[in-house]
N, C-alpha and C positions, 0 to 999 in steps of 0.2 A: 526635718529632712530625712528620707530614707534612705539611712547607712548599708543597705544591704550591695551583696557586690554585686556587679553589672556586668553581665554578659556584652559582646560589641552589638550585640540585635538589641538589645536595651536601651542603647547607650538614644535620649535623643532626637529625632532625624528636623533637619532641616527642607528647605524649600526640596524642590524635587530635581534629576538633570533632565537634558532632551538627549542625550547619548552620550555612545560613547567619547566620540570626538570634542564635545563640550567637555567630558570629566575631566581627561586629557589636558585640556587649556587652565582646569578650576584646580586639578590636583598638581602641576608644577609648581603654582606661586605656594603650596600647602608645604609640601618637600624641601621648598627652599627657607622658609619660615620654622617650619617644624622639626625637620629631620635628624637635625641633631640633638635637639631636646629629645626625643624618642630614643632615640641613640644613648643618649647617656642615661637615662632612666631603664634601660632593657640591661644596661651594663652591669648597675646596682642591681636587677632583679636575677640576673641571670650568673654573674661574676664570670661573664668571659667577653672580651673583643667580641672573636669572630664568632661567636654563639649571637651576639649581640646584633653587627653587621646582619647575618644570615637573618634576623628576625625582623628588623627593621626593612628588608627587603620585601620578605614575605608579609608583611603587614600592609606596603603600600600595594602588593599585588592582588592584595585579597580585597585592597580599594575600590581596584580595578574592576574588581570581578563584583564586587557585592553593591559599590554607593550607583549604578547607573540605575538601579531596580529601587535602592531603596533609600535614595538621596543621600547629601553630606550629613554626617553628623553635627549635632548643635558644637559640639566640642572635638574635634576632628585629634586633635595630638592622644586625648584620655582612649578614641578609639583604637588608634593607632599603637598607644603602649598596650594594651590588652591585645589587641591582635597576634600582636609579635610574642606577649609572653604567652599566649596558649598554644601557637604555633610552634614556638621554643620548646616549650613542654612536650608536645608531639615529638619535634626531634630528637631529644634527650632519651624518650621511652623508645623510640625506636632503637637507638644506639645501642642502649643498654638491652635490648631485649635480643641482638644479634652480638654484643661481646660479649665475651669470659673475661675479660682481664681490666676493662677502663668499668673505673668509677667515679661519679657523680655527686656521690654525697657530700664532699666536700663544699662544694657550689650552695650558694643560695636555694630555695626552696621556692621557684616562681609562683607555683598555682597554690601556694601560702600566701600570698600578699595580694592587699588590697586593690583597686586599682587604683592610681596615686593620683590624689588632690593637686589641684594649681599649682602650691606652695611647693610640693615635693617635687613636683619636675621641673618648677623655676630653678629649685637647690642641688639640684642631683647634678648640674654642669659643671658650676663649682667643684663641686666633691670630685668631679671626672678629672680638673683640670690638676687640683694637689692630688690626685693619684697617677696623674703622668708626669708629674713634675717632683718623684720622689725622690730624694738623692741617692737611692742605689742607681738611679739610672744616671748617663753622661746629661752635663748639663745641655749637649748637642740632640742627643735621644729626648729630651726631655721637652725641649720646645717642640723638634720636630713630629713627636706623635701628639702633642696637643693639637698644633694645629692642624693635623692631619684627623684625629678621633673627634677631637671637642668641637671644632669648628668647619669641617667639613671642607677642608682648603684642600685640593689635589697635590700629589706627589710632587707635578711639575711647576707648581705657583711656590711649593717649600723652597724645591731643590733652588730659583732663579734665588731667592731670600736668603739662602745659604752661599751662594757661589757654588754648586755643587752638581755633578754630575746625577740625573733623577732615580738610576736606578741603585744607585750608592746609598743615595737618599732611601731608597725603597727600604734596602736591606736592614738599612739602622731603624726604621720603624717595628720593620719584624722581629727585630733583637730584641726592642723595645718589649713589644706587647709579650714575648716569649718571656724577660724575664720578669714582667709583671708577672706573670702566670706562674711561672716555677717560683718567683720568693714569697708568692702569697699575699701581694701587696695589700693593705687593706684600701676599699671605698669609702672614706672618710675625709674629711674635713680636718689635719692635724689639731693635738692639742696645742695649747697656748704657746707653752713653750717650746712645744716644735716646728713654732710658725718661722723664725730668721730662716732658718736653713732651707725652707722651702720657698721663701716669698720674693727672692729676687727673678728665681725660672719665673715664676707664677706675672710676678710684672713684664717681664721678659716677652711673653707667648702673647700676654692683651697686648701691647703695643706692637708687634710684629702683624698680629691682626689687623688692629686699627691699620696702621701704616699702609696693610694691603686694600683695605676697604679706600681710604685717604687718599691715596694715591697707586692705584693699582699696579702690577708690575708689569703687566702686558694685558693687550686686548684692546675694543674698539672705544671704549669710555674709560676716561681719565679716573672717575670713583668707582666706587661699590659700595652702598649706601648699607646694604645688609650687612656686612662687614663690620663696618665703622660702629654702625649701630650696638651688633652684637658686642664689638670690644667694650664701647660705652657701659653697656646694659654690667658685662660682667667687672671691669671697674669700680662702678656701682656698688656692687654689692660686696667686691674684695675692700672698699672702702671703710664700708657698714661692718665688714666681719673683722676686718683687721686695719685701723682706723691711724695705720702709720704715716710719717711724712711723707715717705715714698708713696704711697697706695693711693695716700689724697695727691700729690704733687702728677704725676700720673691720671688721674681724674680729670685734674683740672689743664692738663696738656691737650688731650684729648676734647673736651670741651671746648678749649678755646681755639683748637682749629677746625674741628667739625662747625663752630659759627658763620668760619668763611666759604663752606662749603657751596653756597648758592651765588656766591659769586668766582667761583673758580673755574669758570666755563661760560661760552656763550649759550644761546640759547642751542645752538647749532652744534656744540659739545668740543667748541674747542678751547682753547689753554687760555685764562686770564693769568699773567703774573700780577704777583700781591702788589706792585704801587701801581697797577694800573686796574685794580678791581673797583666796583661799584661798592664802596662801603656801608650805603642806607641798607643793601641786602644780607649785612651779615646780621647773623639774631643775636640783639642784645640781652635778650635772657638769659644763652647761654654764655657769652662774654661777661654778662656780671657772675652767675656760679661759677667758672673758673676764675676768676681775679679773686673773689671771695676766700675760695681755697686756696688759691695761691698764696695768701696772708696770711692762712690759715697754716698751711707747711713752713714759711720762711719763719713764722715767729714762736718754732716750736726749738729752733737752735740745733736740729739734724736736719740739714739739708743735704740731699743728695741731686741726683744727675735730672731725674726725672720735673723733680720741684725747679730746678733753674732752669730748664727747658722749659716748663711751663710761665717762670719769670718772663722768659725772652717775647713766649707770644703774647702774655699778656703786655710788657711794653709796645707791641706790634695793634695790639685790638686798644688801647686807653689812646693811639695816635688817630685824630680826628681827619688826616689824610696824610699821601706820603710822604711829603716833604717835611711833617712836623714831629716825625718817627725819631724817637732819642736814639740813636745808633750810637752812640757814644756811651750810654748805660748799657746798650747789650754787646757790644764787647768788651765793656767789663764783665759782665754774667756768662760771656765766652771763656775770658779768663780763667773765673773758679774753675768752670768745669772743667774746663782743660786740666788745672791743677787733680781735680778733685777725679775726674773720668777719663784720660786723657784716649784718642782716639782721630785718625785720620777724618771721620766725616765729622767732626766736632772742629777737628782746624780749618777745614776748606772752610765748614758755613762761619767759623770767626773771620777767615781771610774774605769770605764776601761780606760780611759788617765793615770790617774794616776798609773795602774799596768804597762803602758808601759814607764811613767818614770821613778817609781820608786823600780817596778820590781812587781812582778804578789801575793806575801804577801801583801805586802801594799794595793794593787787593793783588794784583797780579802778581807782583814778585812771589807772596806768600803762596800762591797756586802754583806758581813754576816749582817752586820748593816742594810741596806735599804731593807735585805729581813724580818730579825727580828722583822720589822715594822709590817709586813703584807701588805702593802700596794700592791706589785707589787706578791703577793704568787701565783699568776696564768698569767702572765707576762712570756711566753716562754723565751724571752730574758735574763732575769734576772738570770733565772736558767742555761741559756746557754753560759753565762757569769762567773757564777759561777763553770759550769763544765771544763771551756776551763783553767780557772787560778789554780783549783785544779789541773788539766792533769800536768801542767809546772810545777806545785810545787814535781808531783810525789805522791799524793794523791789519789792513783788508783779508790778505793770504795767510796770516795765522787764523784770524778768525774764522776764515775760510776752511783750512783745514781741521780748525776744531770744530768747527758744526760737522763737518762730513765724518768724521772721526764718534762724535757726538750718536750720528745719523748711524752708523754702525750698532753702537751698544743698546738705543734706544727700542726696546722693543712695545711701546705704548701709544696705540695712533697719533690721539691727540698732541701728544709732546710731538711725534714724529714730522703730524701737520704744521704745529711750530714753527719747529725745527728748520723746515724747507722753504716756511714761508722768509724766515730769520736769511735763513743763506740768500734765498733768491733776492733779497731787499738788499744784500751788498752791494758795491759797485763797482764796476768791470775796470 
């Protein structure tokens, strides 16, 4: 193989396009796929954010400008980090060649480096996600510019995950990345033993992912397949690198409800709930590797929040339909975790186990309690929990107004489609 380095006119070319307007259609799905592996590779080459942003811009432009003439590349992301770091490089000489006073040398050495193999821009997100999840930062900054840098999630998809107002949200990102830059964070992968202290943010930011991919927060489709995928993907490897109960417990959460993903919508993209899904369509490959792991965490004797979460779904995917679902083992495993995690959306989903043991009153009382709190009072779910147990009890005008109440907070079509269809099926 010829190690030699490769200019982006080397790099390459694939089939050819017919213009611009086709590149246009071929380079979105590229952006979406790629963009932030580019991103976190230009970070490591470059050691700045917006040095970094700025390049990954100008590399997809110079896409623009250069794949209509002389088609995609075989390897389109290897092109794309070269682009940006000589692009980078431009900017940098320029900077420096109009000030007196800012220097550079501190920074990585971009047009030093190779341009980065498979394996280096698989790992380089990684290395992105424990650099923003340093504990000099809040552990609030710290999910927040992950999933804003690492994953590519917008200000406004955070701020709704946060409860927070976006431009509040905006400013803690910039603190963020500002005191990466003033404390000289390093772009690494901690040592061994500096892994506890980082690894709960680091679980933290994949599952806040997943969860957006899972069940997105707003918008016209209930997933986001890239999403999910990508938490998956990076689970994965925090698994392999750091092979805890947590990391696997986590994995195996993940997996086992990304199995039901094909049945959690019609074909028409609207809401299946879980006892009323097509079970033949969920993938038992993935249902057996999380069960697998899930034995794998419980019989390690540190179980945490993540591992019995994943307990729960896997009692949900080992039940051969709904009716023969052990609800009675998972509100035990609501139990621990309550003990062990304790949290408002962890009592609601025990108080809805418990209306399917012990009948949709008992559920309810424990929902009028956890809302009474206040805690969860603008929490769609809670209120949509509370309307579905009033429905069964025959409680028209409570349910009534918790659908409509529901209908307020919910900003996700399909739920939304539900939702109206739910109300409209009451009875006058």
């Amino acid at each position: 193989m010829d190690d030699r380095k490769q200019s982006p006119g080397d790099v390459p070319i694939a089939a050819g396009l017919s213009g611009t307007i086709g590149l246009h259609e071929q380079l979105e799905p590229i952006y979406r796929a790629e963009s932030r592996r580019v991103f976190a590779t230009l970070v490591r080459l470059l050691g700045d954010f917006d040095l970094a942003e700025e390049a990954l811009h100008d590399s997809f432009r110079a896409a623009l400008e250069q794949w209509p003439h002389e088609g995609v590349p075989a390897n389109p992301r290897a092109w794309l980090v070269s682009t940006g770091r000589f692009k980078a490089v431009d900017t940098l000489r320029r900077r420096a060649r109009f000030s007196l006073v800012e220097d550079f040398d501190d920074r990585p050495d971009p047009a030093s480096e190779d341009v980065p193999d498979q394996d280096s821009v698989e790992d380089d997100r990684l290395r992105l996600i424990f650099t923003c999840c340093h504990p000099a930062l809040s552990p609030e900054a710290q999910v927040a510019l992950t999933l804003r840098e690492v994953c590519g999630l917008t200000t406004e998809e955070i701020a709704r995950a946060f409860l927070i107002a976006a431009p509040a949200l905006a400013q803690r990102i910039v603190r963020a990345k500002s005191k990466i830059r003033d404390a000289r964070i390093p772009y690494e992968v901690p040592e061994h033993a500096e892994l506890p202290a980082r690894l709960d943010s680091v679980l933290r930011v994949i599952y806040l992912v997943f969860n957006e991919g899972y069940s997105a927060s707003a918008g016209d489709l209930l997933t986001r397949a890239d999403l999910s995928g990508e938490a998956i993907r990076l689970g994965r490897l925090l698994a392999e690198l750091v092979p805890e109960p947590e990391s696997i417990g986590l994995l195996a959460l993940m997996l086992l409800q990304e199995s039901r993903r094909a049945a959690r919508t019609t074909p028409a993209g609207d809401l299946v709930l879980l006892d009323e899904q097509d079970r033949s369509l969920w993938k038992q490959e993935l249902i057996a590797e999380g069960s697998a792991l899930v034995e794998r965490a419980l019989v390690s004797g540190r179980v945490g929040p993540y591992a019995l979460q994943a307990a729960v779904a896997a009692v949900h995917a080992e039940a051969p339909n709904a009716a023969a679902t052990d609800w009675g083992q998972i509100v035990g495993l609501y139990d621990v975790l309550l003990r062990l995690d304790p949290s408002p959306v962890i009592e609601l989903n025990r108080a809805v186990a418990v209306a399917m043991r012990d009948g949709p009153a008992a559920g309810l009382a424990s929902v009028d309690q956890i809302l009474a709190r206040g805690e969860l009072a603008d929490y769609h779910l809670a209120h949509a929990a509370r309307a579905d147990l009033c429905r069964r009890l025959g409680r028209v005008d409570e349910a009534r107004a918790a659908y409509r109440r529901t209908l307020e907070l919910a900003r996700q079509a399909p739920e939304r489609r539900f939702l109206e269809r739910r109300l409209a099926e009451l009875p006058e």
